[in-house]
N, CA, C, O and CB atoms as a CASP TS submission, in Angstrom:
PFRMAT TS
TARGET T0000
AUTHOR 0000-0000-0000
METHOD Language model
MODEL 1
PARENT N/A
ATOM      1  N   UNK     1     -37.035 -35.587  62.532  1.00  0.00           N
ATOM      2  CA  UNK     1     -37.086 -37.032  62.715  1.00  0.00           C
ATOM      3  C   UNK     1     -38.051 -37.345  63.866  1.00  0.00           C
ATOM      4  O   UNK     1     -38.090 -36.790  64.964  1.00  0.00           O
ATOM      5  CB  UNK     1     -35.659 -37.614  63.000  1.00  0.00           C
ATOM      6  N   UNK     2     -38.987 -38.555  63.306  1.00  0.00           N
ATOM      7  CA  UNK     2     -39.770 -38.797  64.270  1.00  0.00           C
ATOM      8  C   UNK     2     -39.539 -39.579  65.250  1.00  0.00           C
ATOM      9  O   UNK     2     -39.014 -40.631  64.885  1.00  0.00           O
ATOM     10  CB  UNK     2     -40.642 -39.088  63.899  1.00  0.00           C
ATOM     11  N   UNK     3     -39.728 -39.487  66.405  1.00  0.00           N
ATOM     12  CA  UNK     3     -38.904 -40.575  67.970  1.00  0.00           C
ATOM     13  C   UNK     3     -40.052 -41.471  68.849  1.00  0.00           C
ATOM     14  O   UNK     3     -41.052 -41.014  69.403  1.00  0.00           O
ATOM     15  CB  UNK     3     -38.074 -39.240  69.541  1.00  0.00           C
ATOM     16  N   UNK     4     -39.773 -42.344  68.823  1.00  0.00           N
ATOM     17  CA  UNK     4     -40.583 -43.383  69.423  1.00  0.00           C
ATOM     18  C   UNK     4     -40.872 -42.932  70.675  1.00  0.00           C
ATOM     19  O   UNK     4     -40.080 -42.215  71.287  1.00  0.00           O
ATOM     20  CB  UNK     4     -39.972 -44.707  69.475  1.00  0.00           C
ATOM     21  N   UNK     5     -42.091 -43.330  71.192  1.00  0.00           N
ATOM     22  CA  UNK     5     -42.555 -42.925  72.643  1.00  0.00           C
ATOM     23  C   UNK     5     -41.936 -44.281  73.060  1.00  0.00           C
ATOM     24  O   UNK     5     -41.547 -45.039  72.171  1.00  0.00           O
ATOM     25  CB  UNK     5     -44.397 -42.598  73.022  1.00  0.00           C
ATOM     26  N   UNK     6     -41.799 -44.704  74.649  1.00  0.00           N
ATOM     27  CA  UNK     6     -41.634 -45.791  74.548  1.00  0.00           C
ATOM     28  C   UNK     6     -43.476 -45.998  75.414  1.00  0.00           C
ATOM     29  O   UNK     6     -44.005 -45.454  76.383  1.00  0.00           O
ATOM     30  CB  UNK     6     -39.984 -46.321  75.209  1.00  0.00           C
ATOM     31  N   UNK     7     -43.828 -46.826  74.637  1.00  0.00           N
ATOM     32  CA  UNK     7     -45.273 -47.828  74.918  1.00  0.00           C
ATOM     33  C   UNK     7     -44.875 -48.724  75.234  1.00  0.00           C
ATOM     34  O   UNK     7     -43.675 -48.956  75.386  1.00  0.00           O
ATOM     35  CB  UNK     7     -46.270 -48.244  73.919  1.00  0.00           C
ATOM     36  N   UNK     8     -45.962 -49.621  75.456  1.00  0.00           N
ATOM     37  CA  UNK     8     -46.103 -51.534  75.636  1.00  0.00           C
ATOM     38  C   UNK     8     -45.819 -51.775  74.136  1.00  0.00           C
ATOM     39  O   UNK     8     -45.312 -52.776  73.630  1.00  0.00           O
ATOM     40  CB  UNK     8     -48.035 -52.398  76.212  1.00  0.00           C
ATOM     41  N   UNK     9     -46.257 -50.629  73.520  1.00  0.00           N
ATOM     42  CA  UNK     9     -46.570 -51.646  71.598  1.00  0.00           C
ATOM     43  C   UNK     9     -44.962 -51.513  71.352  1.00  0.00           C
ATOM     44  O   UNK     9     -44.612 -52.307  70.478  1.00  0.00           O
ATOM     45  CB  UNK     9     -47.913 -50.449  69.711  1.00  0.00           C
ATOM     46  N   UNK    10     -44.127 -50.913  71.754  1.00  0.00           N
ATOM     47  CA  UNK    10     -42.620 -50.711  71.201  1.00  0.00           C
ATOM     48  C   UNK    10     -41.840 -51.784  72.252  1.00  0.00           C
ATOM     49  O   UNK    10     -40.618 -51.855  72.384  1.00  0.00           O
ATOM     50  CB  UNK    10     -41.964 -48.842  71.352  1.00  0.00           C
ATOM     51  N   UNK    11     -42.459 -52.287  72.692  1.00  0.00           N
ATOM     52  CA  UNK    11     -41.250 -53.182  74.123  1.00  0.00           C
ATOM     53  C   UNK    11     -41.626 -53.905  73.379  1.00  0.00           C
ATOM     54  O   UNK    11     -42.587 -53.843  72.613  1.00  0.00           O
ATOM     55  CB  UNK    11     -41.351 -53.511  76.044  1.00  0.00           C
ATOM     56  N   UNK    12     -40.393 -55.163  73.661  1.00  0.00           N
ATOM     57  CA  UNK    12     -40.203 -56.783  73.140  1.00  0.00           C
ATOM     58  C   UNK    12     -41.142 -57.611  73.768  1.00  0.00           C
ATOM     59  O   UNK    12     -41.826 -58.498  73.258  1.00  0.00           O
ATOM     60  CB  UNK    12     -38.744 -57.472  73.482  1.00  0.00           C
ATOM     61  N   UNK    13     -41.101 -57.209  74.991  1.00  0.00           N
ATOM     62  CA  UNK    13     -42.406 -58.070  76.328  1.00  0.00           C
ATOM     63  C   UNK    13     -43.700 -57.873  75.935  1.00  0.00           C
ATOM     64  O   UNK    13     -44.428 -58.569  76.641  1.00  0.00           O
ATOM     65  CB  UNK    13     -42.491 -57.359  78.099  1.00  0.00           C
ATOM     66  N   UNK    14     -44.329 -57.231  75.117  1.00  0.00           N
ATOM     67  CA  UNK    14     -45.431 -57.015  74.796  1.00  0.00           C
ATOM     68  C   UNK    14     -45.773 -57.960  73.670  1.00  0.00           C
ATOM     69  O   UNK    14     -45.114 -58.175  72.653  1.00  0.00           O
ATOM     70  CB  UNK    14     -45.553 -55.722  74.571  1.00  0.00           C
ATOM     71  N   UNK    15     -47.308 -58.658  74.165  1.00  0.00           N
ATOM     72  CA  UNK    15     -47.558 -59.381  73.346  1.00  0.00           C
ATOM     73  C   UNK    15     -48.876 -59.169  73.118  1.00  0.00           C
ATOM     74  O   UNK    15     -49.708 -59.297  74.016  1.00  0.00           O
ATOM     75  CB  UNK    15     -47.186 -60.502  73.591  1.00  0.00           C
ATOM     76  N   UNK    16     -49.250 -58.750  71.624  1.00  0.00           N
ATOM     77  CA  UNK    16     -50.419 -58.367  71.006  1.00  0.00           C
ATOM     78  C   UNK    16     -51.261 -58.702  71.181  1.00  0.00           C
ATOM     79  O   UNK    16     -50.903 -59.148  72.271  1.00  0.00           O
ATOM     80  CB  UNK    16     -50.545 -58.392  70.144  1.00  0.00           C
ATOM     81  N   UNK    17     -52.888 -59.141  71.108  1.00  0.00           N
ATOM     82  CA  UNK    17     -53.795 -59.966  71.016  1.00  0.00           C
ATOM     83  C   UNK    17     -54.311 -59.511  69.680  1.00  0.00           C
ATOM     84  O   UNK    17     -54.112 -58.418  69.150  1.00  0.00           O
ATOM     85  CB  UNK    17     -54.697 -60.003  72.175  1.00  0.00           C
ATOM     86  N   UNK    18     -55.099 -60.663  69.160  1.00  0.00           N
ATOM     87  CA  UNK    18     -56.029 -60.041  67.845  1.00  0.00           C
ATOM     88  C   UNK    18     -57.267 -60.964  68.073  1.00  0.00           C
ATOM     89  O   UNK    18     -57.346 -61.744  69.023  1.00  0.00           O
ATOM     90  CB  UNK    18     -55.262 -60.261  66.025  1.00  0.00           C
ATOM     91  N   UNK    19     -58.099 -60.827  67.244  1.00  0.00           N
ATOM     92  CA  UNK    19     -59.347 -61.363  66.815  1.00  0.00           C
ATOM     93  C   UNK    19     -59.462 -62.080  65.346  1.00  0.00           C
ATOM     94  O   UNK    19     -58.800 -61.709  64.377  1.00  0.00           O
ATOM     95  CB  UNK    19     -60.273 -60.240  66.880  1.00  0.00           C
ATOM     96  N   UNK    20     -60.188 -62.918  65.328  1.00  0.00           N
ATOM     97  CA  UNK    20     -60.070 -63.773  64.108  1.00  0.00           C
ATOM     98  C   UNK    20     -61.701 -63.469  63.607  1.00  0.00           C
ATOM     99  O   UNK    20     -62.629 -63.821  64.335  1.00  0.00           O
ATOM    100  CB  UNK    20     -59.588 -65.617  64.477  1.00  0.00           C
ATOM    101  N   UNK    21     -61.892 -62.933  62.585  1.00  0.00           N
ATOM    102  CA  UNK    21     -63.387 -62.855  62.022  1.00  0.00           C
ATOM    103  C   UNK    21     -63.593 -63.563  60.651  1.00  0.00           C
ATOM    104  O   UNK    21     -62.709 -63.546  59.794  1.00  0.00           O
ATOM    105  CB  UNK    21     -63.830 -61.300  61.818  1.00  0.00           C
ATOM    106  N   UNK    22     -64.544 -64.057  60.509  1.00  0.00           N
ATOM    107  CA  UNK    22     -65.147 -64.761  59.679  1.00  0.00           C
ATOM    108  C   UNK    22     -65.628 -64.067  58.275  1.00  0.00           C
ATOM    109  O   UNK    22     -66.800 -63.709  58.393  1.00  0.00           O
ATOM    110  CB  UNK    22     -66.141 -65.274  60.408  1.00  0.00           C
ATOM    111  N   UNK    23     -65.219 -63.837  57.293  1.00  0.00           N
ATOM    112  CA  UNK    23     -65.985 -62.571  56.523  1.00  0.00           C
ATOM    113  C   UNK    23     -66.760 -63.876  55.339  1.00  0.00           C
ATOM    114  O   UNK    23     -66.088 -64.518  54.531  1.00  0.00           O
ATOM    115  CB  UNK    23     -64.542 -60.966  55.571  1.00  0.00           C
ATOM    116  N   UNK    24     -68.032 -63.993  55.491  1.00  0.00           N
ATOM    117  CA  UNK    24     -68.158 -64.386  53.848  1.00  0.00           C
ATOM    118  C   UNK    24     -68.146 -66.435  53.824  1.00  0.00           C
ATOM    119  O   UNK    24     -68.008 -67.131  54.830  1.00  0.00           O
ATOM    120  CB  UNK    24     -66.278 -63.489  52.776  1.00  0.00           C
ATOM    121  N   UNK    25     -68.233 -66.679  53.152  1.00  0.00           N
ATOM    122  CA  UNK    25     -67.711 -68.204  52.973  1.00  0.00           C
ATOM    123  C   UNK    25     -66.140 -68.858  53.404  1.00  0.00           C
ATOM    124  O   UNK    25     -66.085 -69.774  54.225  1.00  0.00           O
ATOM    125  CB  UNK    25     -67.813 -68.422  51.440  1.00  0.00           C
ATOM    126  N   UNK    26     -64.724 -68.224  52.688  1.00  0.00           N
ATOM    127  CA  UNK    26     -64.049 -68.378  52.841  1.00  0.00           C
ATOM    128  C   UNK    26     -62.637 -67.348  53.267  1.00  0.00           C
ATOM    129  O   UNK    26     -61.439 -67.618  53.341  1.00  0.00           O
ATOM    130  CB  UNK    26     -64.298 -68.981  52.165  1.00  0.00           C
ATOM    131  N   UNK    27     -63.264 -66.315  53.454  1.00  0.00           N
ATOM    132  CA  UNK    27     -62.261 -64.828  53.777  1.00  0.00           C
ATOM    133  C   UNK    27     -62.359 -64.912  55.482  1.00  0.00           C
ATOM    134  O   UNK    27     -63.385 -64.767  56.146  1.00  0.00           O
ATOM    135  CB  UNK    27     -63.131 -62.922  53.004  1.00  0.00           C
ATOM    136  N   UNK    28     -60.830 -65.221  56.046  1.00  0.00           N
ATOM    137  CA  UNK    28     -60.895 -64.827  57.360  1.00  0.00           C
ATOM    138  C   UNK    28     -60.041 -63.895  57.233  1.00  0.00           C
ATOM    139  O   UNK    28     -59.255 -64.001  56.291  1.00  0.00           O
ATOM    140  CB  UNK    28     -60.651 -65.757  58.406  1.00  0.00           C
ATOM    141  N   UNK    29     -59.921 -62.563  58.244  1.00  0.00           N
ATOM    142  CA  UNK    29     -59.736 -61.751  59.011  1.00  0.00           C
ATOM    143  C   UNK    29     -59.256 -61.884  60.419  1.00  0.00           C
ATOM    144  O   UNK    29     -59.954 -62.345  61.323  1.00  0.00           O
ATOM    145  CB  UNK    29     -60.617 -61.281  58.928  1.00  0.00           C
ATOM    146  N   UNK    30     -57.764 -61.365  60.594  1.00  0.00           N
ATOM    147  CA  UNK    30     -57.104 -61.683  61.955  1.00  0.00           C
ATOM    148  C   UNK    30     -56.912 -59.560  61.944  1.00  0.00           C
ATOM    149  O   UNK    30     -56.309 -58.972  61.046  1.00  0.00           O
ATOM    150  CB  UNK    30     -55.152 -63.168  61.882  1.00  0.00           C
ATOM    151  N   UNK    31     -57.398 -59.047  62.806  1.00  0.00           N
ATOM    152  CA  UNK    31     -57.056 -57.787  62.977  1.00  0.00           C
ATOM    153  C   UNK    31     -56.963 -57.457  64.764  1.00  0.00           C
ATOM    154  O   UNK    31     -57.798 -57.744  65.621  1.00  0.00           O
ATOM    155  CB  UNK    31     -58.190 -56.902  62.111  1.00  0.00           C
ATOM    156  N   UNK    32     -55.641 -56.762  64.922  1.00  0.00           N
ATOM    157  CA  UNK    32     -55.498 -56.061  66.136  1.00  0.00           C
ATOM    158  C   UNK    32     -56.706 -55.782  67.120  1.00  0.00           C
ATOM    159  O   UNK    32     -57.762 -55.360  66.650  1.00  0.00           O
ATOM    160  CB  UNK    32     -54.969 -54.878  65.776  1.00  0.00           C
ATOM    161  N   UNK    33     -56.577 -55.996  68.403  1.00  0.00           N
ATOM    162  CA  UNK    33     -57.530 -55.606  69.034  1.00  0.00           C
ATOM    163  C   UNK    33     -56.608 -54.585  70.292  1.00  0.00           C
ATOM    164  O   UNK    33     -55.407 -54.733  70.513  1.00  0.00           O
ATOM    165  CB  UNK    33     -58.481 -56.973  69.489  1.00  0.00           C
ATOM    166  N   UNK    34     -57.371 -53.721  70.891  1.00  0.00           N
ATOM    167  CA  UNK    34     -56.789 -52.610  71.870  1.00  0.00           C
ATOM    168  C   UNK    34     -56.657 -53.359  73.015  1.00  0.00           C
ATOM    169  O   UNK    34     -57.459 -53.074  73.904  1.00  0.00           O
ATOM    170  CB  UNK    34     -57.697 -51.260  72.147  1.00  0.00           C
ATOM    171  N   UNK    35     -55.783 -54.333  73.266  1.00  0.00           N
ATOM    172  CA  UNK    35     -55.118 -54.817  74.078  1.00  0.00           C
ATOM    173  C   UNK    35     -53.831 -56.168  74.061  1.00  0.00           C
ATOM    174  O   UNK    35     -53.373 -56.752  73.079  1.00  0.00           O
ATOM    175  CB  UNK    35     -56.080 -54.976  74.707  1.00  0.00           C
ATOM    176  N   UNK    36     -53.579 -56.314  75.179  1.00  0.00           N
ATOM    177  CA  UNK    36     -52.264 -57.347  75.179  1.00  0.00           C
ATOM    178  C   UNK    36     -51.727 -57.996  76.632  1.00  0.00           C
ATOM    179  O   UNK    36     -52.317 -57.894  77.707  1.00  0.00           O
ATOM    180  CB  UNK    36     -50.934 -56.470  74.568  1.00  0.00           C
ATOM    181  N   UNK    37     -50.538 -58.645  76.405  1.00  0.00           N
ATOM    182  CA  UNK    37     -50.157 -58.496  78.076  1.00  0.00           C
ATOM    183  C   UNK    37     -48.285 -58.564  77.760  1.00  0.00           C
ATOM    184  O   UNK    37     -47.648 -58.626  76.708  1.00  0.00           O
ATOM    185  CB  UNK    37     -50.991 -60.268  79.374  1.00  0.00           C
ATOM    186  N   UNK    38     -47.928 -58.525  78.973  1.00  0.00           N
ATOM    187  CA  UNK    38     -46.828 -57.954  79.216  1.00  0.00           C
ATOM    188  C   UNK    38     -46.192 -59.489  79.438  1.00  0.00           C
ATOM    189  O   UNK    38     -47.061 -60.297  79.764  1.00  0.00           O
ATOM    190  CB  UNK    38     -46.838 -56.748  80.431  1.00  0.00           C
ATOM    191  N   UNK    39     -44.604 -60.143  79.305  1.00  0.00           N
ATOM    192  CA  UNK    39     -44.210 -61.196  79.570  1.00  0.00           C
ATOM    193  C   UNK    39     -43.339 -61.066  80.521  1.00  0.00           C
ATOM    194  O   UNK    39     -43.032 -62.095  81.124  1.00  0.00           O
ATOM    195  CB  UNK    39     -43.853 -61.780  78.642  1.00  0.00           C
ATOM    196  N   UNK    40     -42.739 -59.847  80.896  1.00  0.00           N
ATOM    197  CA  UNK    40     -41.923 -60.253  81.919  1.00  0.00           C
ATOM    198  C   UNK    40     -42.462 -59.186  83.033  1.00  0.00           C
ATOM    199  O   UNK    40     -42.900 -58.055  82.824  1.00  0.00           O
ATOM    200  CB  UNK    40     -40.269 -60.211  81.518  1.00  0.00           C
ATOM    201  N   UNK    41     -42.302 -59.879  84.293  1.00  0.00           N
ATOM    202  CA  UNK    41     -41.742 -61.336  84.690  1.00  0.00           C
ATOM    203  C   UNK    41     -43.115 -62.496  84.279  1.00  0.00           C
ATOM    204  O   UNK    41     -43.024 -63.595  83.730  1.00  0.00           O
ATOM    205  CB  UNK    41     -41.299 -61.352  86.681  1.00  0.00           C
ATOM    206  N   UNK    42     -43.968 -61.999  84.622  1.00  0.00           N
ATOM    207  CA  UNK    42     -45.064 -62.759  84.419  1.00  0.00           C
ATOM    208  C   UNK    42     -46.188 -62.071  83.850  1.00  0.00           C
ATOM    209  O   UNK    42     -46.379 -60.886  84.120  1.00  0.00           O
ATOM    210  CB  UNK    42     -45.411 -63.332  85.547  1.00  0.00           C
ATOM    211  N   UNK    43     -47.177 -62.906  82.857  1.00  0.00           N
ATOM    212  CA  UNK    43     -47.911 -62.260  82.229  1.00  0.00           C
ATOM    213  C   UNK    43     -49.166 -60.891  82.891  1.00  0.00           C
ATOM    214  O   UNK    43     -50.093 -61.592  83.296  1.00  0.00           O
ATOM    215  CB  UNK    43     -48.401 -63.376  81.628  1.00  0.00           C
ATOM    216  N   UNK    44     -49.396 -60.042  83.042  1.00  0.00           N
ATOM    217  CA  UNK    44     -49.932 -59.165  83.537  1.00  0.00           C
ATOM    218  C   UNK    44     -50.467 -58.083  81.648  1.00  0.00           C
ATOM    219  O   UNK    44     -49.852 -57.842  80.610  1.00  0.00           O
ATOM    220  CB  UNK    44     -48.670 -58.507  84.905  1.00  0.00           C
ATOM    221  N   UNK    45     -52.071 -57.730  82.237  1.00  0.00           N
ATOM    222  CA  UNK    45     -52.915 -57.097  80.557  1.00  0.00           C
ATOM    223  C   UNK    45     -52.240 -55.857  80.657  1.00  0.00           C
ATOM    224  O   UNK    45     -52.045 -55.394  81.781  1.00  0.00           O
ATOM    225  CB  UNK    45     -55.010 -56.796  80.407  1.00  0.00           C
ATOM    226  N   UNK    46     -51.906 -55.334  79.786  1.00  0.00           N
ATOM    227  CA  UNK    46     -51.622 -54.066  79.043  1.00  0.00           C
ATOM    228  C   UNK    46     -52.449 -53.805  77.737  1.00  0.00           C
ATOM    229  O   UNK    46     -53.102 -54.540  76.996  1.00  0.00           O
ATOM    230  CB  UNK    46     -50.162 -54.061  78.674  1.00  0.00           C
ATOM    231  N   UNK    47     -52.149 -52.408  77.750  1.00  0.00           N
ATOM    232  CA  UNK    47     -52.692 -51.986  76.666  1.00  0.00           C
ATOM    233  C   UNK    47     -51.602 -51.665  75.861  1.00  0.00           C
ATOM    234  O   UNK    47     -50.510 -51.852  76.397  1.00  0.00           O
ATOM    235  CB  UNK    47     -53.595 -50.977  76.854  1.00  0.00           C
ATOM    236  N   UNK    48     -51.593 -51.009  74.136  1.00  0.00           N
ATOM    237  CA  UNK    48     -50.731 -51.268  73.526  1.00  0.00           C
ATOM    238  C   UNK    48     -50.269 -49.435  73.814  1.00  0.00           C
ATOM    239  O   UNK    48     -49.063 -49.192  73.872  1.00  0.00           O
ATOM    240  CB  UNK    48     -51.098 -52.097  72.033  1.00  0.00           C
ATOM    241  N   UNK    49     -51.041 -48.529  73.939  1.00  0.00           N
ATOM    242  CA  UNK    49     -50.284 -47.217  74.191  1.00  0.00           C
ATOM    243  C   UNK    49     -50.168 -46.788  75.807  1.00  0.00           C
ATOM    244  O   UNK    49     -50.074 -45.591  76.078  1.00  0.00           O
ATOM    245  CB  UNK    49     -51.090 -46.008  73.361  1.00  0.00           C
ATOM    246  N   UNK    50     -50.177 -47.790  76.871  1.00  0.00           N
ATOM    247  CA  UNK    50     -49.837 -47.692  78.176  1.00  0.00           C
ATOM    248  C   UNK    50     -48.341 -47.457  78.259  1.00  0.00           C
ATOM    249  O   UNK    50     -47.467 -47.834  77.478  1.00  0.00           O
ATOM    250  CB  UNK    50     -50.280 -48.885  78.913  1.00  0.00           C
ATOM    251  N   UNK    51     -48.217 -46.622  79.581  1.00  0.00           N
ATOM    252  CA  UNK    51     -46.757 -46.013  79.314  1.00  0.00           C
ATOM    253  C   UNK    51     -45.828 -46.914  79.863  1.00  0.00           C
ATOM    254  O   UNK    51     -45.816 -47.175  81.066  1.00  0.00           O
ATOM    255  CB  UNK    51     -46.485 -44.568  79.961  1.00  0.00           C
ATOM    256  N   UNK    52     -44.786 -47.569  78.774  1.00  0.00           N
ATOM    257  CA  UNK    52     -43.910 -48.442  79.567  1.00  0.00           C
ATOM    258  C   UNK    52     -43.065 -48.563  80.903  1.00  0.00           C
ATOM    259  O   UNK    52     -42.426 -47.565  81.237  1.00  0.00           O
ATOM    260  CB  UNK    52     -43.245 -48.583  78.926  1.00  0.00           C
ATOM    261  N   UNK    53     -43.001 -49.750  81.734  1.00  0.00           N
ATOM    262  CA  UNK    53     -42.350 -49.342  82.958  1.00  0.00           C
ATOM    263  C   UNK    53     -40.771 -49.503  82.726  1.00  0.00           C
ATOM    264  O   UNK    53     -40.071 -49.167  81.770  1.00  0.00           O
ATOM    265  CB  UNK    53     -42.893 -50.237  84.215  1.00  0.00           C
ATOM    266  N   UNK    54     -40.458 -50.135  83.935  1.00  0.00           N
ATOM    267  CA  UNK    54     -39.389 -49.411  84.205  1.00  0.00           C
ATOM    268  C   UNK    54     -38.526 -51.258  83.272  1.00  0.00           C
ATOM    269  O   UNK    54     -37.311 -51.327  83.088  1.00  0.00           O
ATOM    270  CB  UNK    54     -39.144 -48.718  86.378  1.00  0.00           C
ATOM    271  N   UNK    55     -39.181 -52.057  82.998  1.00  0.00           N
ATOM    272  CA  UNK    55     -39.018 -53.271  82.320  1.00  0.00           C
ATOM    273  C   UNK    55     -38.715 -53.403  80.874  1.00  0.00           C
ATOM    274  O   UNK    55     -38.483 -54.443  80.257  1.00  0.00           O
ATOM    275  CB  UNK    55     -40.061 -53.907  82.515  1.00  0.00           C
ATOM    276  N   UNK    56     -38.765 -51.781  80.285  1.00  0.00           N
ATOM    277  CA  UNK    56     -38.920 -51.823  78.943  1.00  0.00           C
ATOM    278  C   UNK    56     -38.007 -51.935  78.364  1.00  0.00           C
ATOM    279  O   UNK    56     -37.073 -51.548  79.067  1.00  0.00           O
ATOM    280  CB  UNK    56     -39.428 -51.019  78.461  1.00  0.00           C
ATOM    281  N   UNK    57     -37.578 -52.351  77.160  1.00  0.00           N
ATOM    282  CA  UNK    57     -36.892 -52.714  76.145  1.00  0.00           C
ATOM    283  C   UNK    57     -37.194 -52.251  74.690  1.00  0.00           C
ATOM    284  O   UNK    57     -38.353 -52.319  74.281  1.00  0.00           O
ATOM    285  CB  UNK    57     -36.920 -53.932  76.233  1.00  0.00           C
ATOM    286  N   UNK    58     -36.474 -51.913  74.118  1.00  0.00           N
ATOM    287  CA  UNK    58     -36.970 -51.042  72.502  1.00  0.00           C
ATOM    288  C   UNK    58     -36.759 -52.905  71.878  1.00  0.00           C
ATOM    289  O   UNK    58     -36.052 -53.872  72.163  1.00  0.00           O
ATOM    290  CB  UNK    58     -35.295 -49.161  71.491  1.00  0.00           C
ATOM    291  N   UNK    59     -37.859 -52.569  70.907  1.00  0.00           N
ATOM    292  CA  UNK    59     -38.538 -54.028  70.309  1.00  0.00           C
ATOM    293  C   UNK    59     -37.249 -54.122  69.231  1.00  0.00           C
ATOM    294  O   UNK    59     -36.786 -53.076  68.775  1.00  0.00           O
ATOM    295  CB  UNK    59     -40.505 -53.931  69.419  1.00  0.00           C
ATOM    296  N   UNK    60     -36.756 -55.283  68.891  1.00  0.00           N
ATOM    297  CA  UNK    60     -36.115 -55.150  67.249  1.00  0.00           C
ATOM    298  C   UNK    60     -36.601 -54.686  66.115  1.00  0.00           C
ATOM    299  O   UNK    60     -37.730 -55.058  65.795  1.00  0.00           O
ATOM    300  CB  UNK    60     -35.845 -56.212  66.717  1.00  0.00           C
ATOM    301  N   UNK    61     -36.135 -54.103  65.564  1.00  0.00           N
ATOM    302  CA  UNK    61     -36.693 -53.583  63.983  1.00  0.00           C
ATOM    303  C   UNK    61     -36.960 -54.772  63.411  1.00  0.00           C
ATOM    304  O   UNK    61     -36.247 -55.771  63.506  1.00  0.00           O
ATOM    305  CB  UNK    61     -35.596 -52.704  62.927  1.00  0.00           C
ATOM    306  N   UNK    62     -38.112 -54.671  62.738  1.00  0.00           N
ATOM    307  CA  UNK    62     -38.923 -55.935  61.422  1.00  0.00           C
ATOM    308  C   UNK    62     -39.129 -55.594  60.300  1.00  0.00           C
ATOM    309  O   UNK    62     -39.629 -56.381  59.496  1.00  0.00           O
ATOM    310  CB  UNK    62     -40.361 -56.466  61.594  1.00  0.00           C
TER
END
């Protein structure tokens, strides 16, 4: 069985960023970008495989 590291990308406080691209006439594209920031206590950048501190929380299952 495989076991979660705990990251920024597995905490609840972590909040993704993405990019929105334009493909074509009418095809947009929203894809992940290698970064984010952290919400608690206050927003501070993370990355999504930075090693979680001591704030972390396992995310809910989706």
């Amino acid at each position: 069985m495989e076991q979660k590291q705990d990251t920024c990308e597995n905490c609840k406080h972590f909040r993704q960023h993405y990019i929105k691209e334009e493909e074509g006439d009418s095809r947009i594209i929203i894809q992940k970008i290698h970064a984010g920031h952290c919400a608690k206590p206050r927003l501070r950048s993370k990355s999504p495989l930075d090693t979680a501190c001591e704030r972390f929380e396992e995310k809910d299952p989706q």
